[in-house]
C-alpha positions in Angstrom: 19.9 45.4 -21.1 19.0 44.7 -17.3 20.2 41.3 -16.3 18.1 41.5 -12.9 14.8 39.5 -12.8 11.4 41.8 -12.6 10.9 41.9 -9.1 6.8 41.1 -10.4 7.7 38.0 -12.4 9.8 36.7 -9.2 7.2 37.4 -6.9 4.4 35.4 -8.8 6.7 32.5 -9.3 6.9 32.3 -5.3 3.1 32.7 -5.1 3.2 29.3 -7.4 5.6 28.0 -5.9 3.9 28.3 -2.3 0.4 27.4 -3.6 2.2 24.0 -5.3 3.7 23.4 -1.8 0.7 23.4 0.3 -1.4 21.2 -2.2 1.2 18.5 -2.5 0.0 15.5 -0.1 2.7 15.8 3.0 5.3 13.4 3.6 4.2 9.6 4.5 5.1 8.9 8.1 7.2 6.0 8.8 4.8 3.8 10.2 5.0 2.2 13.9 4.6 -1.2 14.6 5.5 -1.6 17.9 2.1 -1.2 19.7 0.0 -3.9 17.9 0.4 -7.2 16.2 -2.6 -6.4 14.0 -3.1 -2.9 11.5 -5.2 -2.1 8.9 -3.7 -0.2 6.1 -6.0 3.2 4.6 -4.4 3.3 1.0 -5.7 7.3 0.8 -3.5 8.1 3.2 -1.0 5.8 3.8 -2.3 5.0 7.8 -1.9 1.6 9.6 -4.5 1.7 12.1 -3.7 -0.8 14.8 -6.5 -3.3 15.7 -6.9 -5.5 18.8 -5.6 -8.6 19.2 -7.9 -11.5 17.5 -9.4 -13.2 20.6 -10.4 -17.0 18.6 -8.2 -18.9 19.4 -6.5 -22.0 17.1 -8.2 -24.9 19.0 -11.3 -23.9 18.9 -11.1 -24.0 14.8 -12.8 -27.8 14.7 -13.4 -29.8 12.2 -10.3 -28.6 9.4 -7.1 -29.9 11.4 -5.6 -30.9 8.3 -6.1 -27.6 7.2 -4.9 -25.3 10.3 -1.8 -27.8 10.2 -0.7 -27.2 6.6 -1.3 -23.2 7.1 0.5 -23.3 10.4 3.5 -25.0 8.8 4.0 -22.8 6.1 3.1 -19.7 8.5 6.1 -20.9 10.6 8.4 -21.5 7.9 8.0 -17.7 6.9 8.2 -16.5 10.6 11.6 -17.9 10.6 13.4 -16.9 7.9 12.4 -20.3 6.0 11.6 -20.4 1.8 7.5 -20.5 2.7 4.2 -19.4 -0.3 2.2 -16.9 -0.6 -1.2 -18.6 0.3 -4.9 -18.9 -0.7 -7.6 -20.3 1.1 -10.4 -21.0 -0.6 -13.7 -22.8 -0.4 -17.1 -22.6 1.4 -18.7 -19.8 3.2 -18.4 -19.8 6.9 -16.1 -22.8 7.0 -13.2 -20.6 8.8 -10.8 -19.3 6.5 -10.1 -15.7 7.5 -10.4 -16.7 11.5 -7.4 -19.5 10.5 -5.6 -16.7 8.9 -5.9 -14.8 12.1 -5.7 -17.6 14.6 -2.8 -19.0 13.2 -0.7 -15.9 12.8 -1.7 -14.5 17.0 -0.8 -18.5 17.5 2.9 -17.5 15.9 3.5 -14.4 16.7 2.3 -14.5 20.1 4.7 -17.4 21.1 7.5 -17.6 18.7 7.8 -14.9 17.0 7.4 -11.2 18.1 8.7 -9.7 15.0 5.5 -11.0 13.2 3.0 -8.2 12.2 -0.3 -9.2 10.3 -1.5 -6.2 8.3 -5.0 -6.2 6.3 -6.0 -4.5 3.0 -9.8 -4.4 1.8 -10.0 -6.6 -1.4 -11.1 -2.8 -3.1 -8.0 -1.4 -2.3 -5.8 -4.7 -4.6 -4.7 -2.0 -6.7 -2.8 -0.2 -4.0 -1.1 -3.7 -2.9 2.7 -2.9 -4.8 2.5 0.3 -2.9 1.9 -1.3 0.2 4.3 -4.1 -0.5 7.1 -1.1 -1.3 6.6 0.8 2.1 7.1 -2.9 3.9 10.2 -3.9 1.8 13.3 -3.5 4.2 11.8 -3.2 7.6 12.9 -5.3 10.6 9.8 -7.0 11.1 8.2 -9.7 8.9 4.6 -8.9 7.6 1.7 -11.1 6.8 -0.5 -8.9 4.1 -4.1 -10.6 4.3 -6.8 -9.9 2.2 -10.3 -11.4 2.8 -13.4 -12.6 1.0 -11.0 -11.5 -2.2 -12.5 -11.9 -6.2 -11.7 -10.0 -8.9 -15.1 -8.2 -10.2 -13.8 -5.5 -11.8 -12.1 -7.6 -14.3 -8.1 -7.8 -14.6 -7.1 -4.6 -13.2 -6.9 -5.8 -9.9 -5.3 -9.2 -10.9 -3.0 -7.3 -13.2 -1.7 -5.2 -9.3 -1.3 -8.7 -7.2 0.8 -10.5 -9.9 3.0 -7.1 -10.0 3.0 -7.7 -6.0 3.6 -10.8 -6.3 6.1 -10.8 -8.7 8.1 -7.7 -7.4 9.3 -6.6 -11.1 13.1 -5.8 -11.4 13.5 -6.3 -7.5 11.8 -9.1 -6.6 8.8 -9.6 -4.0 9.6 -8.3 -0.5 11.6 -10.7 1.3 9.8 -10.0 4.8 6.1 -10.3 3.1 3.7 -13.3 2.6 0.5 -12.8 1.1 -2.6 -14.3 2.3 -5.8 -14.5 0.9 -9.3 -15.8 1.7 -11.9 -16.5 -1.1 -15.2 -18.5 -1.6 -13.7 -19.5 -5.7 -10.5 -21.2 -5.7 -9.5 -18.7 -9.3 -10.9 -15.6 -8.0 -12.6 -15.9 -11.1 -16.1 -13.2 -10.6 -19.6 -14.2 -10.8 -20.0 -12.9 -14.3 -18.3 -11.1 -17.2 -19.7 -7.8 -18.6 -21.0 -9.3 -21.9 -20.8 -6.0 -24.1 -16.7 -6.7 -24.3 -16.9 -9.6 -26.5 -16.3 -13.1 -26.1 -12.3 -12.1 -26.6 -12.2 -9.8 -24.0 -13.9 -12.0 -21.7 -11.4 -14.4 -22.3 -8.6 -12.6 -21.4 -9.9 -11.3 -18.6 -11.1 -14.7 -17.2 -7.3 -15.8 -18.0 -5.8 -12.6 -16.6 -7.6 -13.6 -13.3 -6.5 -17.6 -13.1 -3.0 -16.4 -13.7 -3.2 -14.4 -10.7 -4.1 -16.9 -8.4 -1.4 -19.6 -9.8 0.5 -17.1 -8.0 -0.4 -18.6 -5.0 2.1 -21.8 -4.3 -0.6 -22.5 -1.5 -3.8 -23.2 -2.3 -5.8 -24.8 1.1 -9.6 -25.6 0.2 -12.0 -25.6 2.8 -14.9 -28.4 1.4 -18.3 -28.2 2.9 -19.3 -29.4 6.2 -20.8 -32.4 6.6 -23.3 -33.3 9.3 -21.0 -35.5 11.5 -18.5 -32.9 11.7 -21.2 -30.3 11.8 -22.7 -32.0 15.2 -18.9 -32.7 16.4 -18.5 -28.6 15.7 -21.5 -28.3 18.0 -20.4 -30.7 20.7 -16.9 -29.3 21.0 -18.0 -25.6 21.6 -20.4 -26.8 24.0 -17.6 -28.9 25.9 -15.0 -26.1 25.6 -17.5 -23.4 27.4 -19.3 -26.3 29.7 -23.0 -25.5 28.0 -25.4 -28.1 28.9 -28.8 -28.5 27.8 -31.5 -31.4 26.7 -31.8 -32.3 22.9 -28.4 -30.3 21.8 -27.8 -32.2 18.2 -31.7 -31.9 17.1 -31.6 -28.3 18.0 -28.3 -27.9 16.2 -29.8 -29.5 13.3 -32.9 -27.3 13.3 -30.8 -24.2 13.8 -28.7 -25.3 10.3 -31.7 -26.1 8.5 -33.0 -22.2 9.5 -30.0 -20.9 8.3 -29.6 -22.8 5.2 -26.5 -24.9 5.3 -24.2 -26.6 8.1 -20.5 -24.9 8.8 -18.2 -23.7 11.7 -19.4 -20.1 11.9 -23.1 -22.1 12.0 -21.9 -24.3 14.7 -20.3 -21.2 16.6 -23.7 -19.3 16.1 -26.0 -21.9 17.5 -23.5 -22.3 20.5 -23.9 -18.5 21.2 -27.4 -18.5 21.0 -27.3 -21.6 23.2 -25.1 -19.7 25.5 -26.9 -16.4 25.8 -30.3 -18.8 26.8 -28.3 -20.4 29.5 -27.4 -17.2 30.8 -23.4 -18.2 30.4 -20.8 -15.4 29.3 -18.4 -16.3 26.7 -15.0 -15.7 26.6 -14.5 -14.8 22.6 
């Protein structure tokens, strides 16, 4: 009996083989870092897509000192090699969470330390974060992950992917990441449960999802904004970009009363519309 293959057989198995090749998802490029401090990562393919530079800077967050201070420190500590938390800033709308996040880290990287890369992942893509943190693990530079406006609403899938992040499983977490989130609910916890699963389920989602954020070792909340430091806000902006102009703090008050609450995006809003009338460029 013929030991030799059927020339037929042997062609169709390349024809497989060939077809198997070309719809296999090609190789993941090693990334490059070197032409931005700020990326966005596309989880459905792999990309980083550098961003320009965030242009707010630190000081002209007003009104949550003690809050840019703790953020800063612990910001710092991971920058240099220090023990430093994973971090969650929590708390009102508008009151400048993700713009501290951003602040802080071009306020670090910029002068102290240019190994520091800030890369962000849409809160739908919390699934993908092990992935993300496993490409990271290794390299030479030190990455802040940020996620903004995060909340669990699909139940405990997505907590179920940041505590494996988090955690790191056998390895640990990624020695040269820090994860930073921004959220309006200090346990992620979402606006409602889907009521069909039972009161058990619920349950175990809603603690699924508070175990995820004890994750955290740094919780920053961000309170609402009263109307002193709302008017301070006001009066600092106008001061930093020399605006001028009768009856600022009654206007400023009208202007939160229109938009239904008093906070520093608020402030910041009023001052650019207050700008714009004065015919006076601003430089962020």
């Amino acid at each position: 009996m013929s030991t030799e293959p059927d020339p037929s057989l042997l062609a169709v198995a390349v024809r497989i083989a060939e077809a198997l090749e070309r719809l296999s998802p090609p190789p993941l490029k090693a990334p490059d870092f070197s032409q931005a401090l700020l990326h966005h990562y596309r989880p459905d393919t792999g990309a980083f897509d550098a961003a320009p530079d965030w242009r707010l800077p630190l000081d002209l967050l007003v009104g949550v000192d003690e809050q840019k201070r703790r953020y800063v420190q612990n910001l710092r500590r991971f920058a240099g090699g220090l023990p430093a938390n994973h971090a969650l800033l929590w708390g009102s709308r508008g009151a400048g969470k993700s713009s501290l996040v951003k602040a802080g880290f071009m306020e670090i990287a910029g002068k102290e330390a240019p190994g520091l890369r800030l890369v962000e992942i849409d809160r739908d893509a919390i699934d993908h974060l092990p992935a993300l943190f496993a490409r990271l693990r290794g390299r030479p530079e030190r990455f802040v992950v940020f996620c903004d406006d995060l909340s669990f609403e699909e139940g405990a899938s997505a907590a179920k992917s940041l505590k494996s992040a988090l955690e790191g499983g056998v390895a640990g977490p990624p020695e040269n990441v820090q994860f930073v989130a921004t959220s309006n609910r200090r346990h992620l916890m979402p606006r409602g449960h889907d009521e069909s699963k039972g009161l058990l389920a619920a349950a175990e989602e809603a603690e699924e999802t508070i175990s995820a954020s004890d994750r955290f070792g740094l919780w920053i909340g961000f309170p609402p904004m009263d109307q002193p430091a709302y008017l301070a806000a006001v009066s600092a902006y106008c001061r930093r970009f020399g605006l001028q102009a009768p009856d600022v703090e009654r206007r400023a008050l009208q202007w939160a009363q229109a938009r239904g609450g008093r906070s520093g995006r608020v402030a910041f809003q009023f001052v650019r519309d207050l700008a714009g009338e004065l015919g006076k460029p601003l430089p962020v």
